[in-house]
N, C-alpha and C positions, 0 to 999 in steps of 0.2 A: 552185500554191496548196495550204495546208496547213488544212484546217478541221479544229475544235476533234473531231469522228467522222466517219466513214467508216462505212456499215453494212456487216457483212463479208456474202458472198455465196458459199454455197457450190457446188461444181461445176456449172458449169449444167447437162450433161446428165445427172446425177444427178436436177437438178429439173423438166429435161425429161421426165424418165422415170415423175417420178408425175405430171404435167399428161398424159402420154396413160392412164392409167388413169382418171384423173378426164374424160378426152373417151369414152372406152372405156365408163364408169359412166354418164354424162351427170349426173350428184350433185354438184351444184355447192358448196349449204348444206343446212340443215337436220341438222345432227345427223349426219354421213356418215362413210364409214370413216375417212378421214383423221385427223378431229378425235376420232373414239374413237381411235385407233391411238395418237394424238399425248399425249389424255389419259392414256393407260394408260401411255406409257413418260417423261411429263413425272412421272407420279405415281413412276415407280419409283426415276427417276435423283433426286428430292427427299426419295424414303423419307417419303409424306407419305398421313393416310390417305383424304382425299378432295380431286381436285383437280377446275376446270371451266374449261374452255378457253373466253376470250372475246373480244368484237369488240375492245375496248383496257383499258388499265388504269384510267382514269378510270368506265367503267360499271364495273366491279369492284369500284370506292368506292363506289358508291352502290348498287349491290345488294347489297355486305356494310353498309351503314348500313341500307336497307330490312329487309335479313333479321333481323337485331338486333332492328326494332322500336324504332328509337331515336328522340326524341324531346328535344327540352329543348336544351340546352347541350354540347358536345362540347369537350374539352380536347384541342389540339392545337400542332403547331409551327408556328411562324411563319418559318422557316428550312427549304423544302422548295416542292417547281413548285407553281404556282397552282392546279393540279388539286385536290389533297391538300384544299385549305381551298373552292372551290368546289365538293367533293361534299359539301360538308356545308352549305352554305348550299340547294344545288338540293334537299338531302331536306329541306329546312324548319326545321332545326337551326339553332344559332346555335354560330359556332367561338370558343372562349376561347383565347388564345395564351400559354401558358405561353415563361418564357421558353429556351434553349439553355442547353448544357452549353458552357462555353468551349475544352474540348478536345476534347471527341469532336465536337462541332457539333450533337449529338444533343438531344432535347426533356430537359430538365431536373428528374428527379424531385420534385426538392427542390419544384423552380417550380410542378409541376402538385399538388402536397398542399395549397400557400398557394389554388389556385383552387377547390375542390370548393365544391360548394354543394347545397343540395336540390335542384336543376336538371340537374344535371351526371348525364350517361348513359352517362357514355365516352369513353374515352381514343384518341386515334387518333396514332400516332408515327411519324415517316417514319425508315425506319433510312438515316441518309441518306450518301450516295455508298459504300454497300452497306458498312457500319458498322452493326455492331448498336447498339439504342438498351442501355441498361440492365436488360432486360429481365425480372431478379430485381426489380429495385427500384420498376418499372412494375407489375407483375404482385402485387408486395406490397400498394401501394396503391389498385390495383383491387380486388383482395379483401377488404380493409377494411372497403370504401366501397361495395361490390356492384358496381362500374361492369364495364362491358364494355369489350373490351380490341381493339382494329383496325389492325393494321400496313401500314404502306404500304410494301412489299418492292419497290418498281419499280427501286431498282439493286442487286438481292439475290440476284440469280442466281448459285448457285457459293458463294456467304457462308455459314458454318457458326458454330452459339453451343453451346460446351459438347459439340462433336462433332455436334450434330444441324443441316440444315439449318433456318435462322429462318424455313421457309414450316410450321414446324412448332409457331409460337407463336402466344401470344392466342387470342381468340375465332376471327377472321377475320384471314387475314394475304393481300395483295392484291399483284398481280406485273405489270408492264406489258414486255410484246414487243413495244415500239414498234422502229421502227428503228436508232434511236441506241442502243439499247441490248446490252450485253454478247451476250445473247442474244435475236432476236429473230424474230418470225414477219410480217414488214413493216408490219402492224400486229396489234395481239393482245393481249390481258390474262388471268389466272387469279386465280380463288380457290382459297384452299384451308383447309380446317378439318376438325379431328377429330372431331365434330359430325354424325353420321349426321341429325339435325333439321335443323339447319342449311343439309348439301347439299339437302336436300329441298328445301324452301324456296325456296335459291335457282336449284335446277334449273325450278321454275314463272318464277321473277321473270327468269329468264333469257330465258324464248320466250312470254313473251306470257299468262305464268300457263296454258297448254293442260295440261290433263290428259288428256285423249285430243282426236279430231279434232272433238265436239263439245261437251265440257266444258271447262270454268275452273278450275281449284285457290284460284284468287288475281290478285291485280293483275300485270300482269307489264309487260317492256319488252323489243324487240329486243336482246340482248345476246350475239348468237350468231356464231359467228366461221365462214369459210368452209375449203371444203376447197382453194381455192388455198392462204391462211393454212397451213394447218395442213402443206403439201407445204414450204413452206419451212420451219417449226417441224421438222419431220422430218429435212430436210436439214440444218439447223443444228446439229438435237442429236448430230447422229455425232460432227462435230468441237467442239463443247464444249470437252473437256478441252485442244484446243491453243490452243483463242481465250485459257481464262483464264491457261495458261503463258506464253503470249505479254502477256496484259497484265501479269502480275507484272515477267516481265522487261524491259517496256519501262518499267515504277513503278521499279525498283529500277536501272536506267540512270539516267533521271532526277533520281532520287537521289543517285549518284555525281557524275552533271555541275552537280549546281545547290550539291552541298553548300556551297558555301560564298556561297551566294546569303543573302540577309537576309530568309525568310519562312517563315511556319509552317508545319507541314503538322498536318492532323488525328492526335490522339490514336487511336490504335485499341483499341474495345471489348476488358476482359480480357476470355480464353476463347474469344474468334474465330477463326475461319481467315475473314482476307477477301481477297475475287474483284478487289481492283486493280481497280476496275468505271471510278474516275473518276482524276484525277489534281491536285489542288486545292492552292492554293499561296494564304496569306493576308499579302500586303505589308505594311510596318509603317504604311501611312499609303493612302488612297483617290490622294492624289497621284502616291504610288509605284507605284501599280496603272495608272492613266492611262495616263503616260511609258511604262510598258511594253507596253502593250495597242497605244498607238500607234506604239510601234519594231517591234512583229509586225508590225500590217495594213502598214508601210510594205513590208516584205520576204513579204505574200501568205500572211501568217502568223495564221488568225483562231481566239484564242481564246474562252473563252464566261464572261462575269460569272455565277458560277451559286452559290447564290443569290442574283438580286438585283430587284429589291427585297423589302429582309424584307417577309413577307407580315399582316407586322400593320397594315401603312400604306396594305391596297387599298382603295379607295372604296366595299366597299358590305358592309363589317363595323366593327364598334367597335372603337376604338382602345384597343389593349393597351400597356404600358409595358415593352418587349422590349427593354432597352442590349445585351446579348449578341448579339444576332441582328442588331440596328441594325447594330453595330458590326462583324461577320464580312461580312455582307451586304455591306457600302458597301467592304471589302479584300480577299476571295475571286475568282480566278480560279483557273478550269479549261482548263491546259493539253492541246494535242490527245494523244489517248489514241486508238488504233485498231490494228486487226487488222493490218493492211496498213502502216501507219507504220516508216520504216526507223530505222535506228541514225544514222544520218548526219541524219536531220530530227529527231531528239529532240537533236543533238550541236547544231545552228543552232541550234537553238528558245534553247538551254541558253547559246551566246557570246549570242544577244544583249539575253537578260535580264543576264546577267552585266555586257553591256557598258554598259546603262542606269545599271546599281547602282556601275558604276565609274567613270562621270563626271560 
């Protein structure tokens, strides 16, 4: 069987070795070495000036909307996981769905200028399948407008705009170490902002708003990740740099076997270096995406409709008029991408889309 990821796992007794410091410690959570250890060298390998290790990437949305202070109408994509537009429903916000860029897949400058209103508090943009959004042309209209500015980085790991990593834009820019992802802490989320205010903030909204053992700073929520979490985030980060060689070179296989296949591939942001995070192929018709989805599972082969359904058609937000994102949505598939994927299962994958397209 060939699923769409694999989470990679590094040496297990490597991660045996900090599971007996952490028995040796008996510091399971709370704030423990691990997760500073973890914070201090996630901040260095991002060159980023404040980051905060969390339980997943989803509370990372909603404590960078808490921390903002946002309020009102939030401008976002509708082409991005359900998470992205249900943290802003749970902070009481209402999400406007501008519509997609047709080539990057990216939220839509143009789209999000037609929406502002007296309402509107903020711009939230998923840089999606670790593709930066536009981020001059975000960041122009934000300042205009006063809004504040929230990146949803969750396939961002390794992705660089302009030379800098993109956990170094916006207001708040948010990371998920879920398991499927490039890099991951099994489960696990950060913030990160240049914002000395800001980390304040969200270091209370993080643990229950404590300022010491018997005061309050603020509202706060469980948002605290453990030091198992953070033993695996440790272990992962050594090898980093061969997981994202390995996915460039399994993107750029792919590339060569399918070239002459009939589907898109995303436009990549100018001025990027990006991390190969996903591997996404948009068919010329929903029909053609089917047929092929169903020639995989026949041969154990499962890939993932990602994004799908555009997210402006869920039940318990107002209905936006997204054709871009309608239309990528209902034709995008994500072929398996993983650590461990050989050359010979990307060369299958590759005959028998080929051989769908050929008869």
């Amino acid at each position: 069987m060939i699923n769409v990821t694999k989470p990679y796992l590094p040496d297990l007794e490597e991660y045996i070795g900090y599971l007996r410091g952490i028995w040796e410690r008996n510091w399971l959570t709370n704030n423990g070495p691990l997760v500073n250890d973890l914070e201090l060298k996630l901040k260095d390998y991002l060159d980023v000036k404040h980051l905060l290790f969390m339980s997943n990437g989803t509370i990372a949305l909603q404590i960078a909307i808490k921390a903002l202070g946002l309020k009102g109408e939030i401008i976002t994509t509708p082409f991005s996981f359900v998470a992205t537009t249900s943290a802003i429903v749970w902070e009481g916000c209402e999400p406007v769905f501008a519509d997609i860029d047709k080539d990057t897949f990216n939220i839509d400058p143009a789209s999000i200028e037609k929406l502002i209103t007296e309402k509107t508090t903020a711009i939230l943009a998923t840089h999606v399948f670790g593709n930066p959004c536009d981020i001059d042309a975000i960041q122009k209209i934000a300042g205009a407008h006063g809004l504040k500015v929230i990146y949803d980085g969750a396939h961002c790991f390794g992705t660089k705009y302009k030379g800098k990593h993109v956990f170094n834009y916006g207001d708040i820019t948010t990371a998920s170490f879920h398991a499927t992802k490039l890099y991951h802490t099994t489960e696990g989320g950060a913030v990160t902002t240049s914002d000395p205010e800001l980390l304040k903030k969200m270091v209370y909204l993080r643990n229950f708003g404590f300022e010491s053992a018997e005061t309050f700073a603020s509202i706060g929520i469980n948002g605290k990740n453990s030091e198992f979490h953070a033993a695996m985030g440790l272990a992962n980060l050594k090898n980093v740099e061969d997981i994202l060689a390995s996915r460039k070179a399994q993107c750029l296989l792919y590339d060569r076997e399918l070239a002459t296949l009939n589907v898109r591939r995303p436009k990549i942001q100018k001025g990027a270096e990006w991390n190969y995070s996903y591997y996404p192929v948009v068919f010329r018709s929903e029909s053609d995406l089917l047929k092929s989805v169903a020639a995989l599972q026949a041969n154990w082969i499962y890939p993932r409709r990602y994004f799908y359904p555009s997210l402006s058609g869920l039940n318990y937000v107002r209905k936006y008029e997204t054709p871009v994102s309608d239309d990528i949505a209902s034709r995008v598939l994500c072929l398996p991408l993983y650590h461990a994927l050989k050359e010979e299962d990307i060369a299958f994958i590759s005959r028998i889309l080929l051989r769908v397209q050929n008869n």
